[in-house]
N, C-alpha and C positions, 0 to 999 in steps of 0.2 A: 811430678809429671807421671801421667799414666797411659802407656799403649794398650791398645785393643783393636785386634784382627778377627776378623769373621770370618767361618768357614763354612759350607755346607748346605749353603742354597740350592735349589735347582727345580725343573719342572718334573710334577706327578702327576698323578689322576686323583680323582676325589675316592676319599676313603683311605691311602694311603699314607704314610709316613714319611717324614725327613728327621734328622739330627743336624741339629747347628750348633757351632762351637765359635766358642770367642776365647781367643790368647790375650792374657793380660801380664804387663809386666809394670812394676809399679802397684802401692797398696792402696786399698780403698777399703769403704768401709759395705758396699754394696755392690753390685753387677745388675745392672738392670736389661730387661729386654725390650726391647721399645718395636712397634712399625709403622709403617707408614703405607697405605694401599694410595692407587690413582686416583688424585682427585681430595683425598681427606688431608686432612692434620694426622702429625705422627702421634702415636699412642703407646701409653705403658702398656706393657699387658705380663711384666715376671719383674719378678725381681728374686736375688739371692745374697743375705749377709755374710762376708767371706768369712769371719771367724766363727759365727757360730752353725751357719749353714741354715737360718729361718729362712720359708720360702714364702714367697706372695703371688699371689695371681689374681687377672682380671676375671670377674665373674664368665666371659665369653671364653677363655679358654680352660678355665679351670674344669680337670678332669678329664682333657686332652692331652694338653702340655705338661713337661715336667722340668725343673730348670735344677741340676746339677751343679755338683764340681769337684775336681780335682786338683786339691792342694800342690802334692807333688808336681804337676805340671803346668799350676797358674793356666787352667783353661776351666770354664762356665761351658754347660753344654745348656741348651733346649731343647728337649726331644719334644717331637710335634707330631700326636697320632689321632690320626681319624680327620685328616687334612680337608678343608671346603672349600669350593671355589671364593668365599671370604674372607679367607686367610691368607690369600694374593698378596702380596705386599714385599716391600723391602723393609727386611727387618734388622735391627740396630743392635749391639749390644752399649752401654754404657756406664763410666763408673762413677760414682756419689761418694767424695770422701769427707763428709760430716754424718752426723745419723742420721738413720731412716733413711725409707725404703721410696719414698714418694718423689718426683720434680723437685727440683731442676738437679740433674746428674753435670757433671763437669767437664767431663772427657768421653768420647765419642770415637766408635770404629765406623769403618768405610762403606759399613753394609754388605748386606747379600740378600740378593733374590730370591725371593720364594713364588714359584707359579702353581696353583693350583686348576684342574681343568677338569671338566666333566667325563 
């Protein structure tokens, strides 16, 4: 069984930055970052393997986002810089505990808000 809590949503302006964290207790073999905006399907867009710390990203945020972590604390961050009103969404973290970085992750936090505004 695997807990994960989200932290770190909230409303910016475009161009701005947020950091989101996920507390994981329980092991996995990935952390993934998933969202979901109004209206779409939710979407990968990060992933990070806990032991060796390989990163993945979706082509649309790669070289904005950065997806982190900290051993010591069992907590996944995603820093999210250079924020656009399409990056609106609630965003998920999730954990996959077989290989690989891709769908279907197993365990699911509660989300958090991310508003992005002009």
């Amino acid at each position: 069984q695997v807990q994960l809590v989200e932290s770190g949503g909230g409303s910016v302006q475009t161009g701005d930055s947020l950091r989101l964290s996920c507390a994981v207790s329980g092991s996995s073999f990935a952390i993934g970052w998933f969202r979901q905006a109004p209206g779409k399907e939710r979407e990968w867009i990060s992933a990070i393997t806990w032991r060796l710390g390989d990163t993945h990203y979706k082509d649309s945020v790669r070289g904005r986002f950065t997806v982190s972590k900290d051993n010591a604390k069992n907590t996944v961050y995603l820093e999210m810089n250079n924020l656009k009103p399409e990056d609106t969404a609630v965003y998920y973290c999730a954990a996959r505990t077989e290989w690989g970085i891709r769908p279907p992750y197993d365990y699911w936090g509660q989300g958090t808000q991310v508003t992005v505004s002009d």
